[in-house]
C-alpha positions, -999 to +999 in steps of 0.1 A: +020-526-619-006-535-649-023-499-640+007-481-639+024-495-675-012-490-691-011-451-675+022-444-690+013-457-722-019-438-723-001-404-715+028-407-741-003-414-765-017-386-756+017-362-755+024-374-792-014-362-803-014-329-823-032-309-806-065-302-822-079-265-838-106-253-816-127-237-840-156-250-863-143-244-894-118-249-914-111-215-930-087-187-913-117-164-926-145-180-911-127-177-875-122-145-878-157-134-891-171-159-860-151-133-834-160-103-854-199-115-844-193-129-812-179-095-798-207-071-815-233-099-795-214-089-766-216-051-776-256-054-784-258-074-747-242-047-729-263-024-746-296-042-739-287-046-700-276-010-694-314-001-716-327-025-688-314-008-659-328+028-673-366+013-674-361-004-640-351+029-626-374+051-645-404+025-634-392+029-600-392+067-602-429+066-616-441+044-588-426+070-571-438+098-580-475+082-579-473+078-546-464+114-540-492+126-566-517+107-544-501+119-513-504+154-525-542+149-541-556+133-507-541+164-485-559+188-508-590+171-511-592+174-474-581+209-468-610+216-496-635+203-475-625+217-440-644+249-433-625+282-440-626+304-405 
């Protein structure tokens, strides 16, 4: 019973609370400067993974096309040194 009265006392404490701002400053201006820089972070992220994804794909592609060149160099090595009939 001792549990209960304390846990109804603590919630109408806590419904009477204003709630509090949930920004770290005081001024209107500053939260709306704070957003401003929080979305062009998010704009220079996206921008920086999709730059990512091109290298990773043109890396791939030269690996790629390495292994062809090689493919390509070792066949005509060996046709050069066959003898021509």
């Amino acid at each position: 019973m001792k549990k209960l009265i304390q846990l109804l006392l603590l919630s109408i404490i806590l419904v009477s609370c204003t709630p509090a701002q949930a920004s770290w400053f005081g001024g209107s201006d500053l939260n709306i400067k704070l957003g401003n820089l929080e979305h062009q972070l998010k704009i220079q992220q996206g921008k920086t993974h999709e730059l990512s994804q091109i290298a990773c794909f043109l890396g791939i592609a030269c690996v790629l096309f390495f292994i062809v060149g090689t493919a390509i160099g070792a066949k005509t090595r060996h046709d050069a040194t066959q003898p021509t009939a």
